[in-house]
Residue, then its C-alpha position, 0 to 999 in steps of 0.5 A: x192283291x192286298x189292302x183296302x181303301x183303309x189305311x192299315x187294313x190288309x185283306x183282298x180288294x177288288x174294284x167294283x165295275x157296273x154297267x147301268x143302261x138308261x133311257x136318257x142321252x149322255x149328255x143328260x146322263x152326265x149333268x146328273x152326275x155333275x148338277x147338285x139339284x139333280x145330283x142331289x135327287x137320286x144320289x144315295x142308296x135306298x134309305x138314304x137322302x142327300x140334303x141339297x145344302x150338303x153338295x158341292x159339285x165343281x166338275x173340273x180337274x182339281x175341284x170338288x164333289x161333296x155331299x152328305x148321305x143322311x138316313x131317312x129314319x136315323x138322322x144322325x145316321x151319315x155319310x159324308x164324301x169328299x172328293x177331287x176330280x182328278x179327270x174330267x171329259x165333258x159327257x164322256x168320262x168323270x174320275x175322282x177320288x174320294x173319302x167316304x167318311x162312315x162315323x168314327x171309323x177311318x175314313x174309305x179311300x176310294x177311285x171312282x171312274x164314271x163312263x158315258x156312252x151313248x147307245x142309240x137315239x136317246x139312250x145310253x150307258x154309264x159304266x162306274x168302277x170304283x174300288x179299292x174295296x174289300x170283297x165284302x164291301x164289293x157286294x154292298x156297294x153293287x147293292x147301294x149302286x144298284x139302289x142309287x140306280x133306280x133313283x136315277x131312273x126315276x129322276x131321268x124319266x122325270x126329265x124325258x117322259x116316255x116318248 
């Protein structure tokens, strides 16, 4: 396959699929992903912070998710995200579309599809596959994700201390 999320572009692409295991319920799992006070908190790759102002989250087919990732050290340094929800199942499956706005460059037009699943008492997983991305922007979103994650971790042990 050929194409990426940028118009014009023509190299491979792919779809990047993780999976994260949480300590934390589906449900809260989801409200992290839907709640802009929490979004907010862990949303954005290691040097990265989502100001609160910048999001707009309204979880339901046709309305928006918005924020804006600013570098912690370069202010000027950000990256915006505009996207529609094009499917919503409430603690089971969030899917949008999006533009990830990088600067001057046209702008990345991707799907993102979130997964939730509950793993046991207490526990879950949340699955994302997101794309189309070229192969080399596949490694840096996992790494960027994979940052993200530990964000959400931490903001999820906030929420549900170790019992």
């Amino acid at each position: 396959m050929t194409g990426t999320g940028r118009p014009g572009a023509a190299v491979a692409v792919r779809t990047l699929v993780m999976e994260r295991d949480l300590d934390a319920p589906r449900r809260t799992v989801f409200a992290a992903f839907t709640d802009a006070d929490r979004l907010a908190r862990w949303f954005a790759p290691r040097g990265y912070t989502v100001p609160r102002w910048s999001v707009d989250v309204e979880p339901h087919v046709g309305g928006c998710h918005r924020l804006t990732m600013v570098h912690d050290e370069d202010l000027g340094r950000v990256r915006r995200v505009e996207g529609t929800y094009i499917e919503v199942v409430e603690n089971d499956v969030l899917t949008l579309t999006e533009q990830v706005i990088l600067g001057d460059e046209a702008p990345l037009l991707l799907t993102l599809r979130v997964e939730f699943t509950d793993t046991g008492p207490g526990r879950s997983v949340v699955r994302i596959e997101q794309g189309p991305l070229s192969t080399d922007m596949v490694e840096r979103a996992q790494q960027q994700w994979e940052t993200s994650f530990h964000k959400l971790d931490d903001l999820l042990g906030a929420l549900y201390p170790a019992r």
